[in-house]
VEXDREN-2710 file (C-alpha; in Angstrom, 1 decimal):
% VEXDREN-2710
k/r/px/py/pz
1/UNK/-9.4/91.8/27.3
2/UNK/-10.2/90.8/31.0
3/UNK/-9.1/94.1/33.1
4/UNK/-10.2/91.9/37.0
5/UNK/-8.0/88.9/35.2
6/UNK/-4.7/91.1/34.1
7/UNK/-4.3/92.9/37.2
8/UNK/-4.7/89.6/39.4
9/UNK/-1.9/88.3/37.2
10/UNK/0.3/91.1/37.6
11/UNK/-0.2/91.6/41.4
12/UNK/-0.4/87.8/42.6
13/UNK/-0.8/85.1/40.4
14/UNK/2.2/86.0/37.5
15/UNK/3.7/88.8/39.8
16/UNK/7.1/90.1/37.8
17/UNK/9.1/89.6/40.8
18/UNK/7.5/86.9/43.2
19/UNK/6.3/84.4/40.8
20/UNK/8.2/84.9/37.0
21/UNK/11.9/85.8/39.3
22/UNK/12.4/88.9/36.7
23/UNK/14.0/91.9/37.3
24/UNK/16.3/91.0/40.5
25/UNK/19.1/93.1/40.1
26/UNK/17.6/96.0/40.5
27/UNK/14.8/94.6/43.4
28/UNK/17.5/94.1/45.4
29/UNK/19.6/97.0/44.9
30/UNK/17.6/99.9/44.9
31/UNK/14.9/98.6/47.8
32/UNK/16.5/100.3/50.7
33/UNK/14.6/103.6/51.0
34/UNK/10.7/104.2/50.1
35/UNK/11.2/107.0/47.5
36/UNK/14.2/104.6/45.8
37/UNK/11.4/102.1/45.3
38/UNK/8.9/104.5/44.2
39/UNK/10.8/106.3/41.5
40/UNK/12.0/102.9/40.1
41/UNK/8.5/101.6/40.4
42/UNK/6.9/104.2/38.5
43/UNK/9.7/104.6/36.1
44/UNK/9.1/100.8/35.2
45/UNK/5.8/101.1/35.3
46/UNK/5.6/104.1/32.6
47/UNK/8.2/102.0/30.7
48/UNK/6.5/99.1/30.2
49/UNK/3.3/100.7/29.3
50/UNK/5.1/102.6/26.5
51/UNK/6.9/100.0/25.2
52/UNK/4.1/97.7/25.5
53/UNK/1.7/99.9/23.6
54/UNK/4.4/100.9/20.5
55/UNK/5.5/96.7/20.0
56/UNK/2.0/96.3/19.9
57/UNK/1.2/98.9/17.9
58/UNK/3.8/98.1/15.4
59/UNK/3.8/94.6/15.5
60/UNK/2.7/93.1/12.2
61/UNK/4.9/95.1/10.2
62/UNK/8.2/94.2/11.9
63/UNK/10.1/91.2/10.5
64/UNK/10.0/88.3/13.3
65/UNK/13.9/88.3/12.7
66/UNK/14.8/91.6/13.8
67/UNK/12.3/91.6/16.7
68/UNK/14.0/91.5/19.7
69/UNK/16.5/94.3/18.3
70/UNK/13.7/96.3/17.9
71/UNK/11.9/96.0/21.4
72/UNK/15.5/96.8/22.3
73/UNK/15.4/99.8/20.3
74/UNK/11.7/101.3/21.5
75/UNK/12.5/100.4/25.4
76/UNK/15.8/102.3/25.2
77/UNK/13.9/105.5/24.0
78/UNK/11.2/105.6/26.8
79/UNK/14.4/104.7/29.2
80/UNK/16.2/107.8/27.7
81/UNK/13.0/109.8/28.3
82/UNK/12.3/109.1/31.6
83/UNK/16.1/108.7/32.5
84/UNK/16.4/112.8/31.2
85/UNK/12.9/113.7/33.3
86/UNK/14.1/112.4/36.4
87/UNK/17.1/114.2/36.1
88/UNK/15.3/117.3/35.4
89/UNK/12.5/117.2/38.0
90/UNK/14.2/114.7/40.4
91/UNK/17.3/114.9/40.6
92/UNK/17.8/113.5/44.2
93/UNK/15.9/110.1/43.1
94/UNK/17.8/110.2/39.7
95/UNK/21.2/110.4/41.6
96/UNK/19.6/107.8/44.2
97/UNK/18.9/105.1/41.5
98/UNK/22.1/105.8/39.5
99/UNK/22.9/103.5/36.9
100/UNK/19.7/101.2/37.7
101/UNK/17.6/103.4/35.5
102/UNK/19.6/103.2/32.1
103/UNK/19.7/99.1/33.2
104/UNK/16.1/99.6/32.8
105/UNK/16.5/99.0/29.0
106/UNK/17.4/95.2/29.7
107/UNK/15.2/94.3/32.5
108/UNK/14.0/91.0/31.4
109/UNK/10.6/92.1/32.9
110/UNK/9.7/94.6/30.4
111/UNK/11.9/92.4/27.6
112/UNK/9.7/89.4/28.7
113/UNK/6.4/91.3/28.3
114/UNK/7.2/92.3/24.9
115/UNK/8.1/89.1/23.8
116/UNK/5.4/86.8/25.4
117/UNK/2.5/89.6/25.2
118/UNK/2.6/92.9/23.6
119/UNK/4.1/91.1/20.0
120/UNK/1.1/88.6/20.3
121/UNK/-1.8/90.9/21.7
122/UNK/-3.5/94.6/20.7
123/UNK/-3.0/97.7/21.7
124/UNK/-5.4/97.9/24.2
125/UNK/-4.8/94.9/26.0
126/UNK/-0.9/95.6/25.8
127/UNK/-1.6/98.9/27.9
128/UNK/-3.7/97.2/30.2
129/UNK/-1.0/94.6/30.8
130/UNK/1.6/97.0/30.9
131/UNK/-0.3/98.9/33.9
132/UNK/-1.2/95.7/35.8
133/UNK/2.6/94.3/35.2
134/UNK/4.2/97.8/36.3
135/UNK/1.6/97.7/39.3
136/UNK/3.0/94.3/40.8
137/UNK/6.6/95.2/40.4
138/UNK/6.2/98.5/42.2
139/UNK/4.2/96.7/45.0
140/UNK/6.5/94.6/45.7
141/UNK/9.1/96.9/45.8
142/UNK/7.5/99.4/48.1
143/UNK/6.5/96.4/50.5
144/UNK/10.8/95.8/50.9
145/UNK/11.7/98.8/51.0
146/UNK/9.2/99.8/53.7
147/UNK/10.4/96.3/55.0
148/UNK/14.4/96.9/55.0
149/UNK/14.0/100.8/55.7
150/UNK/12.0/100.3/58.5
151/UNK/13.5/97.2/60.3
152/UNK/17.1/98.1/58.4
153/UNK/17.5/102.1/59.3
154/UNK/14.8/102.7/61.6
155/UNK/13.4/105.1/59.3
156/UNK/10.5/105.7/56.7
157/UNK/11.1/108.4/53.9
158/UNK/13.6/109.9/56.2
159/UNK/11.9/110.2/59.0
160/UNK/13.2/108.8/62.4
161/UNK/10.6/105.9/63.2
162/UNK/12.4/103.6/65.5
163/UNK/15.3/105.0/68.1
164/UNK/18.9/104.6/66.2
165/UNK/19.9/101.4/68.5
166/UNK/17.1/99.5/67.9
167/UNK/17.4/98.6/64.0
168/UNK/18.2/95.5/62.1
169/UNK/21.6/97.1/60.0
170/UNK/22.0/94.1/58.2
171/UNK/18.2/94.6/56.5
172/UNK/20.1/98.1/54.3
173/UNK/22.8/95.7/53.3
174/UNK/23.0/93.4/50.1
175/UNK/22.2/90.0/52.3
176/UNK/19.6/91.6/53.8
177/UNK/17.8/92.2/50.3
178/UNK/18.1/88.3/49.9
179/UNK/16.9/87.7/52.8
180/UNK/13.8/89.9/52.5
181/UNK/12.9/89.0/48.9
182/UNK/13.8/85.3/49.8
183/UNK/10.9/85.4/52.2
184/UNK/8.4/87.2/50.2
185/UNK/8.9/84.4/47.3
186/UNK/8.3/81.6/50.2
187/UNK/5.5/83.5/51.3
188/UNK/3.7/84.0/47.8
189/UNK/4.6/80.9/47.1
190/UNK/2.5/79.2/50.0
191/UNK/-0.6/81.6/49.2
192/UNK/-0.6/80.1/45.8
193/UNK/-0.5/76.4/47.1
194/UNK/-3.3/77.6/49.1
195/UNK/-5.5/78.8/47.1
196/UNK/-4.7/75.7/44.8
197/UNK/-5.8/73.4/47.5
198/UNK/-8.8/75.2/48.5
199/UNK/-10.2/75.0/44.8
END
């Protein structure tokens, strides 16, 4: 288990959202306001972990058959979990993300790490993956929403940042998620050419 290695992988070289394309749905939908991006962020993040860690845990005496029915089965606990703690301690961010938190049980990020690395690693290095994969999805998520609340609403966790004429409206508004995601992806996409090239 290489700690330096995992979390370059989950923050820039196999980033959940800029380099694998998981998880758009809910990228794009929920990225208009900071706290939206946080909550989701953290609730993926303490989702994966879980889920990552139990797979992993339980791995070798699952049939291979019945696999993805049970990762299935141990994601929608932990989604039921933190679905009903939001709701109790958050209730503006749980009414904020809506339905986006009970979709969290078929993201194909946290479905893709428990397929390709949780049923194939230990516990330890599942938990560590889990942190580093959770990390990149909610750092790219707070980058655009600060991105499309900032340039979209003029604002930044509700507070009034840039005069009310000024703003890009289009930025809050479903194009505008495309457009800002399409332009992270370019740009991540170049910094990895880079650094290919300069090797």
């Amino acid at each position: 288990m290489n700690f330096g290695k995992q979390l370059k992988e989950g923050l820039i070289t196999q980033n959940p959202v800029l380099v694998q394309v998981l998880g758009m749905c809910s990228t794009m939908a929920i990225t208009t306001s900071i706290m939206n991006g946080l909550g989701m962020g953290v609730s993926v993040l303490i989702i994966l972990t879980a889920s990552n860690v139990v797979i992993s845990a339980i791995r070798k005496i699952v049939p291979d058959k019945i696999r993805i029915a049970m990762f299935i089965v141990v994601i929608a606990g932990f989604v039921t979990c933190v679905d009903l703690l939001l709701q109790a301690f958050v209730p503006a961010i749980a009414a904020s993300l809506g339905v986006f938190i009970p979709l969290i049980v078929v993201n194909c990020i946290i479905l893709g790490r428990a397929e390709s690395f949780s049923y194939k690693n230990g516990v330890a290095a599942s938990f560590v993956d889990g942190i580093c994969q959770g990390l990149g999805y909610t750092a790219v998520l707070l980058v655009m929403c600060f991105i499309r609340e900032l340039l979209g609403a003029g604002t930044l966790a509700g507070f009034r940042i840039i005069p009310e004429t000024y703003p890009i409206g289009v930025l809050t508004l479903p194009v505008g998620g495309f457009l800002v995601l399409g332009c992270l992806i370019a740009a991540m996409q170049w910094a990895l050419s880079k650094s290919k090239e300069g090797k």
